[in-house]
KEFITOR-91492 format. One record per residue (C-alpha): x, z, y; residue in three letters. Coordinates in Angstrom, 2 decimals. Each point is the difference from the previous one (the first is absolute). Layout:
BEGIN
X | Z | Y | ALA
...
***
This chain:
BEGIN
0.00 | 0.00 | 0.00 | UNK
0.84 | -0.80 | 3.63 | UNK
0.45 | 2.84 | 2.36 | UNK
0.09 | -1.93 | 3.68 | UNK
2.55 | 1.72 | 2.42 | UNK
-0.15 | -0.16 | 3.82 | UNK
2.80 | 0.29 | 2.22 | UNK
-0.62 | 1.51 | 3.36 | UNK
2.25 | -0.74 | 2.56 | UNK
0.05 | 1.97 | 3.58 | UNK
1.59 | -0.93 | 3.24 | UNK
0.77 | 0.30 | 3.32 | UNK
2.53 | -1.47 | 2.08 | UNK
2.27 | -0.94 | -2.75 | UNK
-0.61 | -3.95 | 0.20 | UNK
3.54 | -0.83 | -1.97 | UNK
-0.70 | 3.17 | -2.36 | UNK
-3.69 | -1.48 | -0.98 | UNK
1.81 | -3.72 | -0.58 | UNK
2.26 | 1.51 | -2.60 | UNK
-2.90 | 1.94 | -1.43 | UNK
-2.51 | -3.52 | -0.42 | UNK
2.84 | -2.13 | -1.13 | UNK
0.54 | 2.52 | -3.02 | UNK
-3.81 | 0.58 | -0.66 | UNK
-0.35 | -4.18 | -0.05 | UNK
2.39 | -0.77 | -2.32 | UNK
-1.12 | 1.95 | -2.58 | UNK
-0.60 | -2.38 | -3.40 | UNK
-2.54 | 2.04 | -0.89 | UNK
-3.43 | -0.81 | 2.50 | UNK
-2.99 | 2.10 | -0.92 | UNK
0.27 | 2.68 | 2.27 | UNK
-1.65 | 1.20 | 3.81 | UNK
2.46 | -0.04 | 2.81 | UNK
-1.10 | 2.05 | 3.39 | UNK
1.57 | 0.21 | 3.30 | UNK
-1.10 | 2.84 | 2.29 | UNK
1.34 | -0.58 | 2.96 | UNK
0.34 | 3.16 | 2.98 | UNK
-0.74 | -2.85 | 2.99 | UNK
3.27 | -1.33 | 0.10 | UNK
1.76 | -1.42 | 3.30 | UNK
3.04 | -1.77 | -1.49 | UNK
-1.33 | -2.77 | -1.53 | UNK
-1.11 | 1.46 | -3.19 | UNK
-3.46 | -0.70 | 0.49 | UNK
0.63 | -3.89 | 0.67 | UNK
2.06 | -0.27 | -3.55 | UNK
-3.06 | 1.99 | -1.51 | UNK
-2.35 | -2.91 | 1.60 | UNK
2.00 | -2.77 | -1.58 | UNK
-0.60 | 1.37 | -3.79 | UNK
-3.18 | 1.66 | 0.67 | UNK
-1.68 | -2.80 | -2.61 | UNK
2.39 | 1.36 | -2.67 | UNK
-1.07 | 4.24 | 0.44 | UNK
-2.91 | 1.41 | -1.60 | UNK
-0.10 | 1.99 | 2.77 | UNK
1.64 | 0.79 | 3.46 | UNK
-0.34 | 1.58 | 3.24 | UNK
2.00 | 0.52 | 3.17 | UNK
-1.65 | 2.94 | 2.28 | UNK
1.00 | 3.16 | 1.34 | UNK
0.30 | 3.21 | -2.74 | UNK
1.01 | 4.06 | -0.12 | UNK
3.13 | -0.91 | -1.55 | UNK
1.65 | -0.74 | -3.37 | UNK
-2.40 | 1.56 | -2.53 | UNK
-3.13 | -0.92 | 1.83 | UNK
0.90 | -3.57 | -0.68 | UNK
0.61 | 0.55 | -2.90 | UNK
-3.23 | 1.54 | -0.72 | UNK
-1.43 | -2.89 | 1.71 | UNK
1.77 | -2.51 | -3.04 | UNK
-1.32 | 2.49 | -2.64 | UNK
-3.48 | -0.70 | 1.37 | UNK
0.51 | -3.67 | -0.06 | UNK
1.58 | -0.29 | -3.54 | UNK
-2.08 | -0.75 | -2.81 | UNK
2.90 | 0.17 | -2.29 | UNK
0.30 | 2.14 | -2.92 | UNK
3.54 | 1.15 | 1.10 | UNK
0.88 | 0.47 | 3.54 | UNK
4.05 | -0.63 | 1.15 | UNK
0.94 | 0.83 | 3.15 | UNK
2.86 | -2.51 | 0.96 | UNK
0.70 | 0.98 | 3.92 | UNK
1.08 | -2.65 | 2.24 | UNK
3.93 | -0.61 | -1.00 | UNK
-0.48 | 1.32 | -3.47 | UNK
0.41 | -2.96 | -2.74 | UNK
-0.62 | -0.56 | -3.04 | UNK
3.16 | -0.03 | -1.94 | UNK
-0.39 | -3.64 | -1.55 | UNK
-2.38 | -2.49 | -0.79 | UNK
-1.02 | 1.21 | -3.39 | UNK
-1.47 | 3.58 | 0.87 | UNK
-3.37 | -0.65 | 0.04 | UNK
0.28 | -1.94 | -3.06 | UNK
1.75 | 2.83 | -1.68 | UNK
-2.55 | 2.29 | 1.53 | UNK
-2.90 | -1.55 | -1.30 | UNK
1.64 | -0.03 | -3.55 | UNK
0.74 | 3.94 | -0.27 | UNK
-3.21 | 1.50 | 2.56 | UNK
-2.54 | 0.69 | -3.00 | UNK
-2.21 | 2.40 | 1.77 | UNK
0.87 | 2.78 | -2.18 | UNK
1.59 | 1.74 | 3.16 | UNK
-1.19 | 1.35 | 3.52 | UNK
3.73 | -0.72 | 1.37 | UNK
2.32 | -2.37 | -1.06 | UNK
3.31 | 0.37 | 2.33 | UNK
3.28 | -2.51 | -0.63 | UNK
3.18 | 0.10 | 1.54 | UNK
1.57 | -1.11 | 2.95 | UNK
3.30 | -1.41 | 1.74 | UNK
0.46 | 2.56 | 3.68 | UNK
1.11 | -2.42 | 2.34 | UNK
1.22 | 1.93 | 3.48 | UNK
1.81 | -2.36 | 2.25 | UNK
1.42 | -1.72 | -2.55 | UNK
1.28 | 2.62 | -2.45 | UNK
-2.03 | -0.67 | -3.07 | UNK
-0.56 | 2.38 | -3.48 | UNK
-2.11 | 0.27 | -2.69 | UNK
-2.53 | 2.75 | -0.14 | UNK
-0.72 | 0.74 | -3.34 | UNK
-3.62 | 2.21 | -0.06 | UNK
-0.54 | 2.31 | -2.86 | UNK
-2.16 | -0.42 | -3.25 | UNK
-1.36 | 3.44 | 0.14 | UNK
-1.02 | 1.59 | 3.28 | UNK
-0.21 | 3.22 | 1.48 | UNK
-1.15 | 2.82 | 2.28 | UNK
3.88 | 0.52 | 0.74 | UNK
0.67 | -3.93 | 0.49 | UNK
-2.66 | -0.14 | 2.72 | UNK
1.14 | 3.30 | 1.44 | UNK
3.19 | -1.90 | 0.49 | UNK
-0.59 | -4.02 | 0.12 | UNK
-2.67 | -2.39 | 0.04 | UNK
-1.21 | -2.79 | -2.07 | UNK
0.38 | -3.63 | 1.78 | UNK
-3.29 | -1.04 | 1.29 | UNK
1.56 | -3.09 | 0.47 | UNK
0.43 | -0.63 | -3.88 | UNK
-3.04 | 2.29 | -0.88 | UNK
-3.47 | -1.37 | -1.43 | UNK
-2.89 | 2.15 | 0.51 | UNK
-3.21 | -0.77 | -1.39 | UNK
-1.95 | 0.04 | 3.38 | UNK
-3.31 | 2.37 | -1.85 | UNK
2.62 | 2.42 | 0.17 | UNK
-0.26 | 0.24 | 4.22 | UNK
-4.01 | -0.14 | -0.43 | UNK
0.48 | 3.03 | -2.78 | UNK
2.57 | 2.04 | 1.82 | UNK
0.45 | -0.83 | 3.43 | UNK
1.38 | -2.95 | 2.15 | UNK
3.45 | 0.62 | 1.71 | UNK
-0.17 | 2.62 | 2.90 | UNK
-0.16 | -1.29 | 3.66 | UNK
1.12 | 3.03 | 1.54 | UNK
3.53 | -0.04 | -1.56 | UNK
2.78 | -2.65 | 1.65 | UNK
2.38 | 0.07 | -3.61 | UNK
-1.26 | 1.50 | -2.97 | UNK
-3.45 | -1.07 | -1.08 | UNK
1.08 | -2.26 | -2.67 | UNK
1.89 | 2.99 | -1.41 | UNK
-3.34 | 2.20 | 0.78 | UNK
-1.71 | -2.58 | -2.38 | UNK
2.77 | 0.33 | -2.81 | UNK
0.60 | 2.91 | -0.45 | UNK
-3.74 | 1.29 | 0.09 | UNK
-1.42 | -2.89 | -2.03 | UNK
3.31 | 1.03 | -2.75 | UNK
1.00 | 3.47 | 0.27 | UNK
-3.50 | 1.48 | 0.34 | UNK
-2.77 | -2.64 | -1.02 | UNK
2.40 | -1.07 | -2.89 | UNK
-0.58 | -3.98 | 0.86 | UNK
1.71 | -1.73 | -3.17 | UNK
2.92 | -2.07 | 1.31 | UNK
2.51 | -2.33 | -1.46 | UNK
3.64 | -1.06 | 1.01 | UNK
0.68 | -3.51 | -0.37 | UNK
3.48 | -0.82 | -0.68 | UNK
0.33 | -2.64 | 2.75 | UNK
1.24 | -0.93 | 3.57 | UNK
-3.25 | -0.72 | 2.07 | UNK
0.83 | 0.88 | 3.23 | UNK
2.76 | -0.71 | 2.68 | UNK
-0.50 | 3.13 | 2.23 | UNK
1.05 | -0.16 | 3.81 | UNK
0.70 | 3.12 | 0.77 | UNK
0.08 | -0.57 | 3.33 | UNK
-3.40 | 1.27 | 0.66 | UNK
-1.07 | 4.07 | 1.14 | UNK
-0.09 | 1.69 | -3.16 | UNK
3.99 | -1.56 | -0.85 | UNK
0.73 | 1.45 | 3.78 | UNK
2.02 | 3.50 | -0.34 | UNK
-1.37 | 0.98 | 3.63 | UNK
-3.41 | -0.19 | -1.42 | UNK
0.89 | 2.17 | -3.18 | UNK
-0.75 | 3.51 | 2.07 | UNK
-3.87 | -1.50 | 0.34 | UNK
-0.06 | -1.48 | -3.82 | UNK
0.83 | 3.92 | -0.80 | UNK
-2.75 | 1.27 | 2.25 | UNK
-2.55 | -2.47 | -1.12 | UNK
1.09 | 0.74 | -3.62 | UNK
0.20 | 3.71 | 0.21 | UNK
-3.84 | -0.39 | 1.08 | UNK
-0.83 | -1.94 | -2.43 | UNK
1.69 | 1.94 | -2.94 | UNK
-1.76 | 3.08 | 2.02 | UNK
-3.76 | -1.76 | -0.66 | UNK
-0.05 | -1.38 | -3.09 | UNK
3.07 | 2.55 | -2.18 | UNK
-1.10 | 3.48 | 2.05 | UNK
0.61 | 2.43 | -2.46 | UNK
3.47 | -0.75 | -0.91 | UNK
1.65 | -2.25 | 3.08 | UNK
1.68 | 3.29 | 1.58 | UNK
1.24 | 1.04 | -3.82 | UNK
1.12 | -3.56 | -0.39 | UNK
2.02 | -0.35 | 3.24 | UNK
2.03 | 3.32 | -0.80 | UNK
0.66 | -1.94 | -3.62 | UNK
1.33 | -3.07 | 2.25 | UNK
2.28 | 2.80 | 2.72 | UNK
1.14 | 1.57 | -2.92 | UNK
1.20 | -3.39 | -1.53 | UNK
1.67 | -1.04 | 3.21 | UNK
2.08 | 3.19 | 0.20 | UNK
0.88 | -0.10 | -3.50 | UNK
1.13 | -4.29 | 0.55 | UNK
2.12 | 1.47 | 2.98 | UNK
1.64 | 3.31 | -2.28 | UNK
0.41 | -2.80 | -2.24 | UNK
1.77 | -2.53 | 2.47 | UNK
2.02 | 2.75 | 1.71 | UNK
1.65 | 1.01 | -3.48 | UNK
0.46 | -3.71 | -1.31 | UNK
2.19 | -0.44 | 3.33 | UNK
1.47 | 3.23 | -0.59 | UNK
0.79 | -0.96 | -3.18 | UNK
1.30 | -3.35 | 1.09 | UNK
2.03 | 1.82 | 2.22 | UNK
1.98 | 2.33 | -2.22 | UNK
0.48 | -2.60 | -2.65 | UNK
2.05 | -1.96 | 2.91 | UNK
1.86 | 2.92 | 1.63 | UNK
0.97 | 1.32 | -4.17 | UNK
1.23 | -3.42 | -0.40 | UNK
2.03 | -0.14 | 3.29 | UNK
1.24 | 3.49 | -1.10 | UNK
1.43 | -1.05 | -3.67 | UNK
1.30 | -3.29 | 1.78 | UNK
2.32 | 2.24 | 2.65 | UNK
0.65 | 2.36 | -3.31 | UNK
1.18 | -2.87 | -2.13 | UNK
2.23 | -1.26 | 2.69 | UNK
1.30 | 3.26 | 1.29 | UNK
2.57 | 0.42 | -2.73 | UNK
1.83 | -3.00 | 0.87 | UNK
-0.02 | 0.64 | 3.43 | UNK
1.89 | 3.43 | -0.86 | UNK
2.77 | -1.78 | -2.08 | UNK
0.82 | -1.80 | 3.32 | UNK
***
């Protein structure tokens, strides 16, 4: 059976990023699949290259929103797809066969299917490699790539769609909920689907101080009765990683100073003779 996907793609301002993003998402082999542009009312000429393939969308708009996750609520409301994938203007797809390979492993078994990605920042590219079993800890700590996640969209009607108020972490709202606490099956799929840009707010380090608000509040609503217990778990792993760093380099250190020490002492004799 065929499980149709659509990719939902949101922009604003980011004409070049957008290109990249509908060049990848066109040359897929594989066809059968919704593509959706939601477009914030661009002013740099994103709108005019959204006019000129407007007759190959199943849907698109270019108005004025409340930011990233209300368009992106906006595509959820739009799809009709089975799966949803959220592939943000300068995100590709990693190469022409994804879909195809897609539509071969998505059986509808699973609520989630996530894959894995290439993290491109400025240039410097690397593999991310997700994990085949996730948890609570895993989420405290990372994220799964929306970018290279498929979500079956009943989920959003059963649970909730992504939160407006939050700038960074509603997609990670959405995971770690719809996993850690709904227990939403998922499946890891062994494959490179995404080329991330990490270029955009959540990738920004000035931003992280807000991501850890946003997900503090978050953990706070939906994990109340152990969040506190579970941050003292995290302090007391981050003192024990620096004991542990502090002796390694102490460690380090006395190896090279007892080396230096039987180097002078194997040389001092013949000094003496002299």
């Amino acid at each position: 059976m065929h499980f149709k996907t659509s990719i939902i793609t949101i922009n604003y301002n980011d004409r070049d990023g957008l290109q990249k993003t509908i060049d990848s998402v066109k040359n897929q082999i594989f066809k059968d699949f919704e593509f959706i542009i939601i477009d914030g009312n661009s002013n740099d000429g994103s709108k005019i290259l959204i006019e000129e393939i407007a007759d190959t969308l199943t849907y698109c708009v270019s108005e004025p929103d409340n930011g990233i996750y209300h368009a992106m609520n906006k595509g959820i409301r739009a799809a009709t797809g089975d799966y949803l994938l959220f592939l943000n203007s300068g995100d590709c797809l990693h190469d022409p066969l994804v879909m195809e390979k897609l539509n071969q492993q998505i059986d509808g078994s699973s609520g989630i299917y996530y894959g894995n990605i290439i993290y491109d920042e400025t240039g410097n590219r690397r593999e991310v490699t997700f994990p085949e079993k996730l948890t609570f800890n895993f989420f405290y700590e990372q994220n799964l790539s929306h970018q290279a996640s498929f979500i079956k969209r009943s989920l959003f009607h059963e649970l909730f769609f992504y939160n407006e108020e939050f700038k960074i972490v509603s997609d990670w709202e959405f995971f770690v909920y719809a996993i850690c606490k709904k227990d939403i099956s998922y499946q890891h799929l062994n494959m490179l689907v995404t080329t991330y840009d990490a270029t955009g707010i959540s990738s920004n380090p000035d931003n992280h101080k807000m991501m850890n608000i946003e997900r503090e509040h978050a953990l706070k609503k939906h994990f109340p009765a152990f969040t506190d217990d579970y941050i003292l778990f995290s302090e007391y792993k981050f003192n024990k990683a620096k004991q542990f760093l502090f002796i390694k380099r102490y460690t380090v250190a006395w190896k090279i100073l007892k080396a230096f020490m039987n180097l002078i002492l194997l040389f001092l004799p013949k000094f003496n003779k002299r």
